[in-house]
C-alpha positions as CSV (number, residue, x, y, z in Angstrom):
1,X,-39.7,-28.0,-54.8
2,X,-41.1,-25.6,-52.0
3,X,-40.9,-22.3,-53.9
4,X,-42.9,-19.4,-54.3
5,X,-42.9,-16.2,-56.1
6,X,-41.9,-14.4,-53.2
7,X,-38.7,-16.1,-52.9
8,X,-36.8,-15.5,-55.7
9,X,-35.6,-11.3,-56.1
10,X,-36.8,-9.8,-59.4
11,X,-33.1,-9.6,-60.6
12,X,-32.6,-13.6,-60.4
13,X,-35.8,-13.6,-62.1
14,X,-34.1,-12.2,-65.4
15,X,-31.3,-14.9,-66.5
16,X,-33.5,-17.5,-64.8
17,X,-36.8,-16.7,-67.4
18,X,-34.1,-16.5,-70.6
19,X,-32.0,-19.7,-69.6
20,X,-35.4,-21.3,-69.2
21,X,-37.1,-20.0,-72.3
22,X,-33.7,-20.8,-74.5
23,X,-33.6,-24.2,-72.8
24,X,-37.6,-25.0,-74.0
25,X,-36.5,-23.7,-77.8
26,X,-35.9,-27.1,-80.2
27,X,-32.2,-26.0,-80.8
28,X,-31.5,-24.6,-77.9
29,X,-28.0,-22.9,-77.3
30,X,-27.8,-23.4,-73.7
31,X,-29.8,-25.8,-71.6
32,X,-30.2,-25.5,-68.2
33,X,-33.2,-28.0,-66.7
34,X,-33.1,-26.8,-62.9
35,X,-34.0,-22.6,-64.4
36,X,-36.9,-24.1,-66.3
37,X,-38.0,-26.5,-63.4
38,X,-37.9,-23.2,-61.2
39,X,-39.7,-21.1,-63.7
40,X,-42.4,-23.5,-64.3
41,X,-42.9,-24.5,-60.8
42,X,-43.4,-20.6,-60.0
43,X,-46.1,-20.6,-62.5
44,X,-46.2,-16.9,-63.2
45,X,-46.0,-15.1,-66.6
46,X,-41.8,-13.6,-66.5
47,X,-42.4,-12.5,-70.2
48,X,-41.2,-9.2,-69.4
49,X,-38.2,-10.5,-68.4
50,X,-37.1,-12.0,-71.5
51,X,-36.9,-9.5,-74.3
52,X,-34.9,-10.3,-77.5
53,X,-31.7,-8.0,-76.5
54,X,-31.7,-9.4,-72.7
55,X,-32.3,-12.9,-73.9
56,X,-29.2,-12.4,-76.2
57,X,-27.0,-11.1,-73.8
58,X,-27.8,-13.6,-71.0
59,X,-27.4,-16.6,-73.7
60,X,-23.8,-14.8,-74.9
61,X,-22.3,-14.1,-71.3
62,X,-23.5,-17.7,-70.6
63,X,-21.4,-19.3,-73.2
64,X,-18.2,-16.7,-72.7
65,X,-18.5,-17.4,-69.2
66,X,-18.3,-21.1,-69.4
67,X,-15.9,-21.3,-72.5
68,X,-13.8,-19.5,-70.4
69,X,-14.3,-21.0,-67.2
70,X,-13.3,-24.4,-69.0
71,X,-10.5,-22.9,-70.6
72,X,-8.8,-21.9,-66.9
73,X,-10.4,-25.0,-65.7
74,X,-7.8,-26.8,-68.0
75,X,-5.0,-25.5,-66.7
76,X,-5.5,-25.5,-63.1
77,X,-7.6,-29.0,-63.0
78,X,-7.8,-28.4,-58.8
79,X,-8.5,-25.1,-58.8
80,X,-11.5,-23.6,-56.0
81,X,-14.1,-22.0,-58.0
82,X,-16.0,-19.8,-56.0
83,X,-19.5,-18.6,-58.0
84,X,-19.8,-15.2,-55.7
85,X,-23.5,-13.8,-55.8
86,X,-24.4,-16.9,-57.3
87,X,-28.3,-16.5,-57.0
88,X,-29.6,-20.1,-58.8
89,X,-26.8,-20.0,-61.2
90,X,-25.8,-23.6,-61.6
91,X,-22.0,-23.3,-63.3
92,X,-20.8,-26.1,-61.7
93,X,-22.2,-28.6,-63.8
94,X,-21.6,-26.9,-67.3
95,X,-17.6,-27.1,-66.2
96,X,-17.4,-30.2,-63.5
97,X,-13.5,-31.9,-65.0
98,X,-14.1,-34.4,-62.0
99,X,-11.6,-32.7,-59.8
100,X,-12.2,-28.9,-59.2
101,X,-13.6,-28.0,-56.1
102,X,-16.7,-25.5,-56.3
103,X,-18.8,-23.5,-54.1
104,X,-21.6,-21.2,-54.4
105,X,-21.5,-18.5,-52.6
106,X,-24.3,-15.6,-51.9
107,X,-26.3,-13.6,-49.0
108,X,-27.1,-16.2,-46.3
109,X,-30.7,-15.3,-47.0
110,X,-30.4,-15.9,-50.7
111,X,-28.5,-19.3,-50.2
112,X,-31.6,-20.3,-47.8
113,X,-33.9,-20.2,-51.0
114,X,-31.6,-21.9,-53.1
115,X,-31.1,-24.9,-50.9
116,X,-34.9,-25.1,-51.7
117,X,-34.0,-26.1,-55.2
118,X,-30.6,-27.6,-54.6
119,X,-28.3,-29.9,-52.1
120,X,-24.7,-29.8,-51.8
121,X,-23.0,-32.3,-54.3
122,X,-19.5,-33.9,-54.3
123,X,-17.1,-30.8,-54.7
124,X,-19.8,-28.6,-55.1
125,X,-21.3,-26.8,-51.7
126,X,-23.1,-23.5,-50.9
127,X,-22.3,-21.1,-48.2
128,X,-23.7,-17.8,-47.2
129,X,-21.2,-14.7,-47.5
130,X,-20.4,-11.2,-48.6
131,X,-18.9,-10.0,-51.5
132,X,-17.4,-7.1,-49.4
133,X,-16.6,-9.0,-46.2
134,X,-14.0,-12.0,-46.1
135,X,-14.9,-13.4,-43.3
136,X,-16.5,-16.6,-45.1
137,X,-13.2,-17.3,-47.1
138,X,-11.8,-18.6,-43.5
139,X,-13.6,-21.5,-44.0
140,X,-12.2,-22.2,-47.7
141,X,-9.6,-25.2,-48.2
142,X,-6.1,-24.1,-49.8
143,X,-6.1,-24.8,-53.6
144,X,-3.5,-24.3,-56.4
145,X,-5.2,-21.8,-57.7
146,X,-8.5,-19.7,-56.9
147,X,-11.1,-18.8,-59.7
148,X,-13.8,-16.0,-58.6
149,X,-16.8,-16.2,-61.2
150,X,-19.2,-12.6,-60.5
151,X,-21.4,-12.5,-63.1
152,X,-24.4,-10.1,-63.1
153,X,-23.1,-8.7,-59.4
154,X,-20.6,-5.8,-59.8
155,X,-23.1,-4.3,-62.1
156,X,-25.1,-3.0,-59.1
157,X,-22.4,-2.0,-56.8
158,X,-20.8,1.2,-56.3
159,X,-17.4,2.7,-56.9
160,X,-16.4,1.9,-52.7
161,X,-18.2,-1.2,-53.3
162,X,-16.7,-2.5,-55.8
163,X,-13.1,-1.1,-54.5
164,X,-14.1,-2.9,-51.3
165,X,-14.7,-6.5,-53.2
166,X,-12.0,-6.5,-54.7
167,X,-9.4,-5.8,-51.9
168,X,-11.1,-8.8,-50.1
169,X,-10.5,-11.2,-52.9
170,X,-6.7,-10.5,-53.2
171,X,-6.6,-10.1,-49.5
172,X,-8.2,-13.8,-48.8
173,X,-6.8,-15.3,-51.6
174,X,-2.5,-15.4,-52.3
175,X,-3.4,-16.0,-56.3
176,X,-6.3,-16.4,-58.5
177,X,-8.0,-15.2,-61.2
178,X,-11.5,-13.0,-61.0
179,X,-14.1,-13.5,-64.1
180,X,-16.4,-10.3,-63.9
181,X,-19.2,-8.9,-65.6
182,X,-18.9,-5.2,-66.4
183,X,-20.6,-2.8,-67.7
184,X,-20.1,0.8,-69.1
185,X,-21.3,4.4,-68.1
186,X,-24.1,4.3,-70.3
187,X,-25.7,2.1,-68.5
188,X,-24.7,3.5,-65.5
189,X,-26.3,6.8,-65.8
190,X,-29.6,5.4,-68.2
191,X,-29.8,1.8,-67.8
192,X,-32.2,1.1,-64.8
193,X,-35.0,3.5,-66.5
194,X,-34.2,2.1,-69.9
195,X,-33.0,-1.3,-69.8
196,X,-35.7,-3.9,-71.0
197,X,-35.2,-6.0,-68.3
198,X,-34.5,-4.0,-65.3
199,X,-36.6,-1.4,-65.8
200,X,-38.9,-3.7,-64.4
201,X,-37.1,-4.0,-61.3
202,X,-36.5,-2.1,-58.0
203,X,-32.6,-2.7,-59.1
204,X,-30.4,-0.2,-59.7
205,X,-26.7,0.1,-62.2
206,X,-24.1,0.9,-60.3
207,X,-20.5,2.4,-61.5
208,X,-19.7,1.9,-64.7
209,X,-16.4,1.5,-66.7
210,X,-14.5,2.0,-70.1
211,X,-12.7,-0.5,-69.8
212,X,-11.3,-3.0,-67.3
213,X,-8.5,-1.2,-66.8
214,X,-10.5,1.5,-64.9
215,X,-10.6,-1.6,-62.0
216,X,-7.1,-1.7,-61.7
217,X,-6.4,1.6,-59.8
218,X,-9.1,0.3,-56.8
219,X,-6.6,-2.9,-56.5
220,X,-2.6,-2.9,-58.1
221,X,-2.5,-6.4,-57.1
222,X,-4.7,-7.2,-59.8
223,X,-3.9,-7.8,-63.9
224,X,-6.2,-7.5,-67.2
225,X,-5.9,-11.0,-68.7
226,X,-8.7,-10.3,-71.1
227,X,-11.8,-8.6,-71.7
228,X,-14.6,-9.6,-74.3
229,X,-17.7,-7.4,-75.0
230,X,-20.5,-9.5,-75.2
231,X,-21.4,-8.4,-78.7
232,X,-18.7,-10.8,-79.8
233,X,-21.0,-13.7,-79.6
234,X,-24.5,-12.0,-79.9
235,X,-23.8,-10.9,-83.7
236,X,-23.0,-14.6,-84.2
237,X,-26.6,-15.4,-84.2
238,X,-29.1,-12.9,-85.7
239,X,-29.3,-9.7,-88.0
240,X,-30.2,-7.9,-85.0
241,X,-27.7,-8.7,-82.9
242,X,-25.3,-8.1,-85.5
243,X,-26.7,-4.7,-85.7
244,X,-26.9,-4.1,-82.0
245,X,-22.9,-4.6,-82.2
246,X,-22.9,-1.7,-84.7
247,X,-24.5,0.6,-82.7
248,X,-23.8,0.2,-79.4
249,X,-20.3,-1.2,-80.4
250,X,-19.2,0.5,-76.2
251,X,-22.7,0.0,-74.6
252,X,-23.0,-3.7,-74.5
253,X,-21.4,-5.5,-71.2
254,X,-18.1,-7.2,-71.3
255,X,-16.5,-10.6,-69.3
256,X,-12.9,-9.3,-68.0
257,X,-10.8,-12.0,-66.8
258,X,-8.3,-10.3,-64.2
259,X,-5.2,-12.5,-62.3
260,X,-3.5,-11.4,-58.9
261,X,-1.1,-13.0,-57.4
262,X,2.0,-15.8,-58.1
């Protein structure tokens, strides 16, 4: 694997350290080899990227994002599943049913490094594109039904940009459903100097939300199918994370599944 330090941006560096740390653990709730193989062939100390709170929430969103991934998955076995700002998330193989086709997409810089640590598979191929430009989705095949996965993305976009994502999904795309990672003002306006992760990063929070609802004004076409706060699953698993739920019961990020279309 031909990977440095250099290659990888600070923010990737934060689900990668957890998923690899939870993966080493003996019961481990989540295991994800290729995060560990990249973390230990960078061979630098990411401890400060892998506090108890972060850990928890990366390990959380992870499971809600695939239980409900598999759940869609079910009943649309053909579906396209786009993994939009996909960094070296590796989805595909946590909900693979044989038949879905997948593809990771991110910055055409980005998906550079990650063909470093992987090659296009059978259904499963990357491709460099924008979030807020549609231009890639020309070269997408017609499915039954699309599936959009953005985790850990609209958290750093603004108001316009997120606005600006969205109408290119539902204008690319006749129907589909959008699984998104949001977050609330809290975070917004004291996150980046106080979260235990980024803090550590040149990243910044961008707009924060309520509730998924708040998204639905930026695009009519779109529908709240669901939203989950991630505490749901972090108090499964410790005192502290039962306490964190307490009290920061609105502070804690959520997975919103939203629908457009037929």
């Amino acid at each position: 694997m031909n990977l440095t330090f250099g290659d990888v941006q600070e923010t990737a560096l934060i689900p990668l350290a957890i998923k690899a740390s939870e993966t080493a653990k003996k019961k481990p709730r989540i295991v994800d080899l290729k995060a560990k193989e990249i973390i230990d062939t960078l061979g630098v100390d990411v401890s400060k990227y892998d506090p108890f709170l972060s850990h928890e929430g990366v390990v959380a969103r992870t499971l809600m994002f695939k239980r409900k991934l598999k759940e869609l998955i079910a009943k649309y076995p053909y579906a396209l599943c786009i993994n939009l700002g996909c960094g070296f998330d590796d989805k595909f193989i946590q909900v693979d049913n044989g038949r879905i086709t997948w593809v990771d997409v991110d910055l055409p810089d980005q998906i550079e490094v990650r063909r470093k640590v992987y090659t296009d598979r059978e259904r499963c191929t990357m491709m460099g594109g924008s979030a807020l430009d549609g231009e890639w989705t020309k070269q997408l095949p017609k499915a039954e039904k699309t599936i959009v996965i953005m985790e850990g993305v609209l958290e750093y976009f603004s108001k316009e940009q997120v606005k600006t994502c969205l109408n290119m999904l539902c204008d690319s795309f006749e129907s589909g459903f959008l699984l998104a990672e949001l977050h609330s003002p809290m975070l917004e306006k004291y996150g980046t100097k106080h979260h235990d992760c980024v803090k550590h990063t040149n990243a910044s929070f961008g707009w924060g939300t309520k509730t998924a609802e708040e998204y639905i004004p930026l695009e009519p076409r779109l529908k709240v199918v669901s939203e989950q706060s991630y505490n749901d699953e972090m108090k499964k698993y410790s005192v502290r994370g039962k306490l964190f739920a307490l009290v920061a019961k609105n502070f804690n990020n959520r997975l919103a599944v939203f629908e457009w279309g037929l």
